[in-house]
C-alpha positions as CSV (number, residue, x, y, z in Angstrom):
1,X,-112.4,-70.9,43.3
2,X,-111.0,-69.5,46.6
3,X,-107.4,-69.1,45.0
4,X,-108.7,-67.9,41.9
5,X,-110.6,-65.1,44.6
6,X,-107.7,-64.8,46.4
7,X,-105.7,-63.7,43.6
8,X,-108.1,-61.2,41.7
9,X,-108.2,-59.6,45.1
10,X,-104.3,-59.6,45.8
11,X,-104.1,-58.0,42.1
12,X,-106.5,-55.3,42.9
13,X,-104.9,-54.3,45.9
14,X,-101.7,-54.7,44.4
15,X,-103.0,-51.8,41.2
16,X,-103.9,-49.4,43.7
17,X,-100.8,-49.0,45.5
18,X,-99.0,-48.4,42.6
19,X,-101.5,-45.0,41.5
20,X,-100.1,-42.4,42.1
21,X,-102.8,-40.5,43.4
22,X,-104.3,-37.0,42.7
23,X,-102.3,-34.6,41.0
24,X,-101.6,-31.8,43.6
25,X,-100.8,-28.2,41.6
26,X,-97.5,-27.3,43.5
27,X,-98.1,-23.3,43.1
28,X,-97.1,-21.3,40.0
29,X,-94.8,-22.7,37.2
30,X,-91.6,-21.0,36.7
31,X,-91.4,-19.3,33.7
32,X,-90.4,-21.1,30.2
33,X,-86.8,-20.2,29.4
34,X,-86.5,-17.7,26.3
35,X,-82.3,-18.4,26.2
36,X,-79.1,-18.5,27.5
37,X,-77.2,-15.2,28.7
38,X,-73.0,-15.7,29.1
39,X,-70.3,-13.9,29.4
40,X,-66.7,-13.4,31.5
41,X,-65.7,-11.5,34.4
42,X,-62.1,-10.5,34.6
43,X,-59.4,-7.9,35.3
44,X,-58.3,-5.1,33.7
45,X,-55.0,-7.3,33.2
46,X,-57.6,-10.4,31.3
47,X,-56.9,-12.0,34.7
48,X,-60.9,-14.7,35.3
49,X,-62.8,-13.4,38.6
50,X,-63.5,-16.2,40.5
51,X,-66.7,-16.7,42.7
52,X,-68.4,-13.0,41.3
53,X,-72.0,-13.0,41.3
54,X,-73.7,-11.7,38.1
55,X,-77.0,-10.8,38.1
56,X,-79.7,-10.1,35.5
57,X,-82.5,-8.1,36.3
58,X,-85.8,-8.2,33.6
59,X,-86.2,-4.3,32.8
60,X,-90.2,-4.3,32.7
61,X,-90.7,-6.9,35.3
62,X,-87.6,-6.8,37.8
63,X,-87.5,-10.4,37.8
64,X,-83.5,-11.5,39.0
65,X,-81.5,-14.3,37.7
66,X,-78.0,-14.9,39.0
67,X,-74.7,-16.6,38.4
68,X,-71.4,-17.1,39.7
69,X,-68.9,-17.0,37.5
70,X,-66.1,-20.2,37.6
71,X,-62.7,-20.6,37.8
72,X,-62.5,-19.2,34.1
73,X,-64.8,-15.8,35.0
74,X,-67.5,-17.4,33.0
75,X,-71.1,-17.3,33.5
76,X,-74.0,-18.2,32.2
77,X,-77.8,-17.3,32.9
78,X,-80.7,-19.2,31.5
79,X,-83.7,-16.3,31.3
80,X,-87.5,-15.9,30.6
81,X,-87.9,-14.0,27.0
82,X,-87.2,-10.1,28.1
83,X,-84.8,-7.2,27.9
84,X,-82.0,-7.4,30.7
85,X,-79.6,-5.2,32.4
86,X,-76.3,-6.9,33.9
87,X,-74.5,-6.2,37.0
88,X,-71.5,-7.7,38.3
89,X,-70.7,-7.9,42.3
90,X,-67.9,-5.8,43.2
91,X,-65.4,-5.7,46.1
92,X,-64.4,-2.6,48.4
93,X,-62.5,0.0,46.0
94,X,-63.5,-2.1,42.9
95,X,-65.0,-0.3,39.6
96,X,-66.0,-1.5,36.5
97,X,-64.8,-0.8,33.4
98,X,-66.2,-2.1,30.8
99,X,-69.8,-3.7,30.6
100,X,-72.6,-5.3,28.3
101,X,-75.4,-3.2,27.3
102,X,-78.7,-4.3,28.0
103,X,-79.7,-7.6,26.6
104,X,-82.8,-8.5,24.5
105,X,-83.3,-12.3,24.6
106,X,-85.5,-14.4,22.7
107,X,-86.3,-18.1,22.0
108,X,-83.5,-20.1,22.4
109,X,-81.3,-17.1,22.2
110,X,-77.8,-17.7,23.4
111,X,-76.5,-14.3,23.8
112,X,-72.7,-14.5,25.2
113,X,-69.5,-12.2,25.1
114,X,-71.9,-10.4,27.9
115,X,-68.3,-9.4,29.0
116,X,-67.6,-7.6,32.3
117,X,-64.0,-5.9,32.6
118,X,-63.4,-4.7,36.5
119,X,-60.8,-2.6,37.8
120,X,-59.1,-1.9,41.5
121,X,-60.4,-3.1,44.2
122,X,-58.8,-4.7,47.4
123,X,-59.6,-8.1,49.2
124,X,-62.4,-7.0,51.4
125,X,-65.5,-8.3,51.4
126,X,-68.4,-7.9,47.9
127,X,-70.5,-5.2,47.7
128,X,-73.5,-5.2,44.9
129,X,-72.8,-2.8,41.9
């Protein structure tokens, strides 16, 4: 009777260290993602921008997403649903040329060729478009 105790009380305290406990809210949720916003960063000679940071700002909200772009120029940003304008980081003397207008995203939009062409420019340090 004394083992059969024994164990009954070993299983108990056995079940209650594995709960988990309360669930704590952590704060508020992030957003749901709406879709996927891509593109390519490169010279005026097609040559991929390395290292650029490309950021996506929510028109009605101001809400910023970034990226930065690989070895191939590419980026990609997953977003909230919302309209977006895009901006590319420049460097000292650098101008873009060519850029995406602004970008309505949906559910499970994937909205790519978000293409920024960038002229100029010198190796000093980036400076926000």
């Amino acid at each position: 009777m004394r083992m059969l105790r024994l164990a009954v009380v070993l299983t108990l305290f056995s079940l209650a260290a594995c709960h988990p406990g309360p669930v704590v809210d952590t704060g508020p949720k992030p957003p749901a993602v709406g879709g996927t916003i891509a593109g390519i960063v490169s010279s005026e000679g097609n040559a991929p921008l390395e290292g650029r940071k490309v950021t996506a700002t929510e028109t009605t909200s101001g809400a910023r997403y970034d990226a930065t772009t690989a070895s191939n120029g590419g980026y990609t940003i997953k977003v909230p649903r919302g309209t977006y304008r895009l901006e590319v980081e420049l460097k000292s003397g650098e101008r873009v040329v060519k850029e995406p207008d602004q970008t309505r995203i949906d559910t499970s939009d994937l909205d790519t060729k978000r293409d920024f062409v960038i002229a100029g420019g010198s190796a000093r340090g980036p400076r926000a478009r």
